[in-house]
N, CA, C and O atoms as a printed pandas DataFrame, in Angstrom:
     atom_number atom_name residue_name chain_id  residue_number  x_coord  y_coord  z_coord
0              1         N          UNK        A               1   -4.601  -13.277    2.167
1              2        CA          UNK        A               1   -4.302  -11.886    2.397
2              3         C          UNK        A               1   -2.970  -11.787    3.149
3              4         O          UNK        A               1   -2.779  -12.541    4.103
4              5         N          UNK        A               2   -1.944  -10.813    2.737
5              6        CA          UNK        A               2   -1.093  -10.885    3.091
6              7         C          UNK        A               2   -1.151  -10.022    4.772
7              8         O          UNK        A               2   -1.960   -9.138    5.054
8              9         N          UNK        A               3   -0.001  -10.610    5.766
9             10        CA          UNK        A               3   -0.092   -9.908    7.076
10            11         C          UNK        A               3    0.551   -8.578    6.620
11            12         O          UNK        A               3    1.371   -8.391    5.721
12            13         N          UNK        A               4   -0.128   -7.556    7.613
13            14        CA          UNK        A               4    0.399   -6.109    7.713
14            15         C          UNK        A               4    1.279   -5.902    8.954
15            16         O          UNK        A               4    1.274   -6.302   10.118
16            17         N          UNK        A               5    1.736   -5.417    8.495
17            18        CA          UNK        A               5    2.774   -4.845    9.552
18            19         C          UNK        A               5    2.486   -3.431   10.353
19            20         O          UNK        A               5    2.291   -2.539    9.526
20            21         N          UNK        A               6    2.402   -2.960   11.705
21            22        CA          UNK        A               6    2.428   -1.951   12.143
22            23         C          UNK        A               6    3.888   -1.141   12.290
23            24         O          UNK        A               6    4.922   -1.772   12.508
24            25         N          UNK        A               7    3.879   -0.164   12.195
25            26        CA          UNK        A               7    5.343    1.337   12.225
26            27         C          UNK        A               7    6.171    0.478   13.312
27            28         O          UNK        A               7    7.393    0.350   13.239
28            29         N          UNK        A               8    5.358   -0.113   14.354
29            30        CA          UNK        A               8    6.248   -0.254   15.960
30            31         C          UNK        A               8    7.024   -1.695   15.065
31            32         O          UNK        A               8    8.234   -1.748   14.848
32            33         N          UNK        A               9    6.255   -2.534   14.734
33            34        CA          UNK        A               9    6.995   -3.766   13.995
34            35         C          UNK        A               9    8.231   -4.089   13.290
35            36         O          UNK        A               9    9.215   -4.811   13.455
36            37         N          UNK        A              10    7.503   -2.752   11.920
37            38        CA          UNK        A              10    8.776   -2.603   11.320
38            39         C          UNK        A              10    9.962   -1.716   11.383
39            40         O          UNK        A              10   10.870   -1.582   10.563
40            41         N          UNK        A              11    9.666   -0.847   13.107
41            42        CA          UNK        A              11   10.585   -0.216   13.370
42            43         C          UNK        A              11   11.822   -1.177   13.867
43            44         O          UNK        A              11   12.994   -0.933   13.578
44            45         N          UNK        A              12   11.457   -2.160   14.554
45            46        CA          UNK        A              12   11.393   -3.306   15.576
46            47         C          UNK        A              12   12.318   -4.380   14.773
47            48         O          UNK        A              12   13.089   -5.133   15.369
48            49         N          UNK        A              13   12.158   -4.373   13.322
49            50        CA          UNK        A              13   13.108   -5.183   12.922
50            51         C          UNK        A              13   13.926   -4.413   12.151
51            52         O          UNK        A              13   15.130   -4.572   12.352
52            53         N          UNK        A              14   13.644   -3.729   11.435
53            54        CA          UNK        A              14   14.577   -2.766   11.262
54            55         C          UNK        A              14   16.386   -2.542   12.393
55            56         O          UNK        A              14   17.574   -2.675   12.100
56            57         N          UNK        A              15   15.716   -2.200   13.543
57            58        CA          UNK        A              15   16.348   -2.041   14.515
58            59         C          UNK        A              15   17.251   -3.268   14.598
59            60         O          UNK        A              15   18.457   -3.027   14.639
60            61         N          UNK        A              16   16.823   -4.689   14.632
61            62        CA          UNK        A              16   17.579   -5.573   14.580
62            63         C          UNK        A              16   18.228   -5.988   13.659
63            64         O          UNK        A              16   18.906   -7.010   13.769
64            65         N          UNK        A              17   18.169   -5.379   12.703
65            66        CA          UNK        A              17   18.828   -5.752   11.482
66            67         C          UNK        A              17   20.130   -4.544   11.440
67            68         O          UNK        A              17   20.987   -4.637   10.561
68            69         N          UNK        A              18   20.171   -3.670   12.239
69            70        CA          UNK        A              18   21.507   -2.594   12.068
70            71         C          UNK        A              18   20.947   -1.345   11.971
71            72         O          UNK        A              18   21.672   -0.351   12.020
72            73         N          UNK        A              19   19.796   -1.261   11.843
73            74        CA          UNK        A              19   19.454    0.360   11.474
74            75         C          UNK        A              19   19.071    1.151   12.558
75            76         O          UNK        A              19   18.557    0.702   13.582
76            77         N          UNK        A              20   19.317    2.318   12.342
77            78        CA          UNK        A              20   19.155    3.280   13.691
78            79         C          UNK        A              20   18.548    4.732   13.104
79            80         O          UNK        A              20   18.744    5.076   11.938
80            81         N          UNK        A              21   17.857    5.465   13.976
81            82        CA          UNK        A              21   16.842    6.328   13.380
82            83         C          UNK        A              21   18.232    7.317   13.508
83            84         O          UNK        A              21   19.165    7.329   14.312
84            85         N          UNK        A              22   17.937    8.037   12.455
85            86        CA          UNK        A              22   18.502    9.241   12.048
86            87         C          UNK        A              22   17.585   10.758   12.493
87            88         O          UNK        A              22   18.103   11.740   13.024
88            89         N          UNK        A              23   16.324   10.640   12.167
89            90        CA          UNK        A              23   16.017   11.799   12.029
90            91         C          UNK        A              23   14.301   10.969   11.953
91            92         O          UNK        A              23   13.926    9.885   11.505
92            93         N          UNK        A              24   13.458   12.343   12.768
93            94        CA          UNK        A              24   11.876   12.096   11.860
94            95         C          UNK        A              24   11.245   14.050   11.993
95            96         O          UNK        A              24   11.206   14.959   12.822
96            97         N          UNK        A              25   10.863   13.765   10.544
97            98        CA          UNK        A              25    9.979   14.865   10.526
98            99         C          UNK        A              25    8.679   14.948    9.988
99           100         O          UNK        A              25    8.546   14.948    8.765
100          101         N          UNK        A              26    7.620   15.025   10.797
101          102        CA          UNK        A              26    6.416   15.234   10.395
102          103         C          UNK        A              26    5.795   14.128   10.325
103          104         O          UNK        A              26    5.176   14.265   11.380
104          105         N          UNK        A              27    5.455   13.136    9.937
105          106        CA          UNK        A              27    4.588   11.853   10.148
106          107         C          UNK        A              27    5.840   10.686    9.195
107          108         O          UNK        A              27    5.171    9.921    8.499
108          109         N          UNK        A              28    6.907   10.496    9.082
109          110        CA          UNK        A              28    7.915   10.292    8.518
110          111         C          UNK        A              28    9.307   10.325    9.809
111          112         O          UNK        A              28    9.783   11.174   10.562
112          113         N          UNK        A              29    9.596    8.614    9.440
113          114        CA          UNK        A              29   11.057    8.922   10.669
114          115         C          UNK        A              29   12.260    8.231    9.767
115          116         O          UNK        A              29   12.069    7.212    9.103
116          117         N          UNK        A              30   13.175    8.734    9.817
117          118        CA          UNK        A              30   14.509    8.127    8.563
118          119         C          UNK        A              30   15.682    7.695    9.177
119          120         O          UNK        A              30   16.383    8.428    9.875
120          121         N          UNK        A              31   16.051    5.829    8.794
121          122        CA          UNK        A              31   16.926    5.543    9.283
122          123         C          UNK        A              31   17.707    4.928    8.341
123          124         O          UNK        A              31   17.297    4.524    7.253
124          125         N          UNK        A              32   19.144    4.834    8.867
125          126        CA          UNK        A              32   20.226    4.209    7.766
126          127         C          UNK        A              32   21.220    3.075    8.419
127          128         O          UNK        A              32   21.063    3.072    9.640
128          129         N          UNK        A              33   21.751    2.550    8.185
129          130        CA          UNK        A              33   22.650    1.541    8.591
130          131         C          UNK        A              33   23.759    2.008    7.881
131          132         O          UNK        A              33   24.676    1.200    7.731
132          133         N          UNK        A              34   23.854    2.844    7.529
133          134        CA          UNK        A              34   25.050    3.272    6.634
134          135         C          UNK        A              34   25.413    3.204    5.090
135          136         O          UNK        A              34   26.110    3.886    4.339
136          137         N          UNK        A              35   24.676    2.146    4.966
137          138        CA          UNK        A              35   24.702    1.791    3.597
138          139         C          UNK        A              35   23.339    2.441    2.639
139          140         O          UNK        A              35   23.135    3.271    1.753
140          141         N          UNK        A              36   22.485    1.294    3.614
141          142        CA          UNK        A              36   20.958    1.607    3.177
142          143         C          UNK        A              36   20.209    3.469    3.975
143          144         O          UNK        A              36   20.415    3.769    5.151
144          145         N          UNK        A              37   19.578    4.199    3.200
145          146        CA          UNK        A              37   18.302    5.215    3.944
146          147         C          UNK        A              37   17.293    4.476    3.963
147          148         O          UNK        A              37   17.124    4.168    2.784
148          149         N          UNK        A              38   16.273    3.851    4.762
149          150        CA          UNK        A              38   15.583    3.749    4.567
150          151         C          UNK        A              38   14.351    4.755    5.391
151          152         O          UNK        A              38   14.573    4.811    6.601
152          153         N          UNK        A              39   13.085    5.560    4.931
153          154        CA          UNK        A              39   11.887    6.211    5.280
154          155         C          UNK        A              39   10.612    4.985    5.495
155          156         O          UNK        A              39   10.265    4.070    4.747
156          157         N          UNK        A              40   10.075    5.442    6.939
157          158        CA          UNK        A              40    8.923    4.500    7.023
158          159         C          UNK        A              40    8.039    5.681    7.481
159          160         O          UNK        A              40    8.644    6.753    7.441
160          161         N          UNK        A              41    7.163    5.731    7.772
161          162        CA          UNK        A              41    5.848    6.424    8.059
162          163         C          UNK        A              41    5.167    6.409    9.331
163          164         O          UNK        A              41    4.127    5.751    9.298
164          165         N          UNK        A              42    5.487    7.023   10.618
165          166        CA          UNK        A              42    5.137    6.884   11.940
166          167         C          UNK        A              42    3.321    6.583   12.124
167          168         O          UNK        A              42    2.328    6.719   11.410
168          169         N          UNK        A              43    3.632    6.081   13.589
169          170        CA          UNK        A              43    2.444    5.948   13.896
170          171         C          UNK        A              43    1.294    5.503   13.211
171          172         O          UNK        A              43    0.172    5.813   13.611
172          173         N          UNK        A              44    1.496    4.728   12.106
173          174        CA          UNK        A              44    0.635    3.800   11.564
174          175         C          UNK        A              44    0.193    2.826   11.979
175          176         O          UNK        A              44    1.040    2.234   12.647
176          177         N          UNK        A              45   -1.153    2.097   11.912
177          178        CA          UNK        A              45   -1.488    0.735   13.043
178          179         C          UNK        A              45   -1.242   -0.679   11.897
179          180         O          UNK        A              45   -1.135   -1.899   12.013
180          181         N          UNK        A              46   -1.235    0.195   10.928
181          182        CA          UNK        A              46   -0.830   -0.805    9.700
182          183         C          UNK        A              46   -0.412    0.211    8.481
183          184         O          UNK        A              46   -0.838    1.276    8.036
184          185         N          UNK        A              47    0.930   -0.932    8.110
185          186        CA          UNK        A              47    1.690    0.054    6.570
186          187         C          UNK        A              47    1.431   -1.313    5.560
187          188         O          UNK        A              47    1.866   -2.463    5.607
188          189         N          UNK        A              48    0.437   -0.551    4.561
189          190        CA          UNK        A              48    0.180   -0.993    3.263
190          191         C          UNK        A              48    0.902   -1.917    2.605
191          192         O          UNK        A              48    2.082   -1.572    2.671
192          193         N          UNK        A              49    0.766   -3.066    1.914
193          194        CA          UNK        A              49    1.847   -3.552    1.098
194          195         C          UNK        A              49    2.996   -3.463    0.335
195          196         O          UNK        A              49    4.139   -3.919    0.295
196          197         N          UNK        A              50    1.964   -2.394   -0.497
197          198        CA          UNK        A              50    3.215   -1.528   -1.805
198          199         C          UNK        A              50    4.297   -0.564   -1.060
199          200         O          UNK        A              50    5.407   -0.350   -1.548
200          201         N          UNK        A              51    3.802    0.060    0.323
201          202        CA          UNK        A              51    4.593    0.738    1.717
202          203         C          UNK        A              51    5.740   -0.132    2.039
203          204         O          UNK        A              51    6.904    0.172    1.777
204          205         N          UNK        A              52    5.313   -1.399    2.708
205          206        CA          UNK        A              52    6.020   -2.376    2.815
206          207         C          UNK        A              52    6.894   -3.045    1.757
207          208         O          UNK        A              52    7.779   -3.819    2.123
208          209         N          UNK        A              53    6.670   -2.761    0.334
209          210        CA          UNK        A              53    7.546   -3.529   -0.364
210          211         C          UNK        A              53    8.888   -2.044   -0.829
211          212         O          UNK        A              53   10.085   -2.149   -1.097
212          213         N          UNK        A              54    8.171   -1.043   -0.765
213          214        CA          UNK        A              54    9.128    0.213   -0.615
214          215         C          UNK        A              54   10.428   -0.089    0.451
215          216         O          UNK        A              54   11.640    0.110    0.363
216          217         N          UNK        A              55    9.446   -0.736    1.621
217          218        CA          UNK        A              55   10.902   -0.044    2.154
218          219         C          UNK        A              55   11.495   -1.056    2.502
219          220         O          UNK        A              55   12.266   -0.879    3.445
220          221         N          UNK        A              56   11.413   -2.409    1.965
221          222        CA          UNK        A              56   12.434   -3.303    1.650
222          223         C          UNK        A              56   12.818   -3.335    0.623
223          224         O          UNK        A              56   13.789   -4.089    0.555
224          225         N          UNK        A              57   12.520   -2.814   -0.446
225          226        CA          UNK        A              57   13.880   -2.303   -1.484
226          227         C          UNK        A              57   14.677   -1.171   -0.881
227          228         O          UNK        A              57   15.859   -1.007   -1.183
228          229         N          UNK        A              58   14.113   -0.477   -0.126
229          230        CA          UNK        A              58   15.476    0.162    0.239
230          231         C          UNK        A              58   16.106    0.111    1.284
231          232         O          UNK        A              58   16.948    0.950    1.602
232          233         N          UNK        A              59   15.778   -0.905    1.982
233          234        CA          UNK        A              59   16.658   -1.635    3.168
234          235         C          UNK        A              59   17.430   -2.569    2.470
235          236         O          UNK        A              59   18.560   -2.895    2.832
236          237         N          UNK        A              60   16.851   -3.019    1.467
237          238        CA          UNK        A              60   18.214   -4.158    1.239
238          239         C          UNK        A              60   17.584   -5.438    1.893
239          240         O          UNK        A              60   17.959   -6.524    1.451
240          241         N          UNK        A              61   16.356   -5.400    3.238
241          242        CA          UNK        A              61   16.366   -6.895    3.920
242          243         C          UNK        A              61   15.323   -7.552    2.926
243          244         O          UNK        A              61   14.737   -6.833    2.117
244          245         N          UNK        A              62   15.111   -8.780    2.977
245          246        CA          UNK        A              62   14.210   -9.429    2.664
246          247         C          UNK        A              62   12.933   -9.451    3.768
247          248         O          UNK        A              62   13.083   -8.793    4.798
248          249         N          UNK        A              63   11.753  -10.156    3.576
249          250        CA          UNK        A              63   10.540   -9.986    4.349
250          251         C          UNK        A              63   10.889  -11.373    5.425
251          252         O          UNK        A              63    9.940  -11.979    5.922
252          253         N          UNK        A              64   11.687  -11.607    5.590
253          254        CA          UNK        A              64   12.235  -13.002    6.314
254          255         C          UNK        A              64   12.505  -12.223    7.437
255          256         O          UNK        A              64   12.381  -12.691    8.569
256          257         N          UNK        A              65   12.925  -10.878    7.193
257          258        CA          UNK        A              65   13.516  -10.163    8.639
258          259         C          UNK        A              65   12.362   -9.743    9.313
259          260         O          UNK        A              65   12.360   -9.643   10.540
260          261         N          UNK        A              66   11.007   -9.392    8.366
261          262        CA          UNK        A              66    9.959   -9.081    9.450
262          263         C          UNK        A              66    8.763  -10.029    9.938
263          264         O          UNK        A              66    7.666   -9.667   10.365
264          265         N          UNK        A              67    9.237  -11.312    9.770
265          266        CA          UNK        A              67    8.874  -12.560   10.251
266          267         C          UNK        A              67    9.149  -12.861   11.368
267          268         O          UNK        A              67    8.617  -13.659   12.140
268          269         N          UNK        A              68   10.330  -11.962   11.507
269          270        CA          UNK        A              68   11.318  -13.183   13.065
270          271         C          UNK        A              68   11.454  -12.237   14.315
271          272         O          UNK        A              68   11.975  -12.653   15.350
């Protein structure tokens, strides 16, 4: 079974990877590095796989970044 990730986690690498929150509205917070938008989903204790594979296609990182 694959590990889940919680919102604080993948805010957490996100963050280290260049991205910075832009904006959140409503259960939804949106950040960009300039290049990439990427949307994650607040306050979750766990984000889903197919969640998780969303929003590394649109980060651009690989799952290596939310390993480390």
């Amino acid at each position: 079974m694959p590990k889940r990730y919680s919102t604080a986690e993948v805010l957490r690498a996100l963050l280290r990877a260049g991205f910075r929150q832009v904006s959140q509205r409503g259960s939804h917070i949106k950040l960009t590095d300039g290049e990439h938008v990427v949307i994650v989903p607040a306050g979750r204790r766990e984000i889903r796989p197919g969640t998780l594979n969303s929003i590394l296609n649109q980060s651009g990182l690989s799952k290596e970044h939310f390993e480390g």
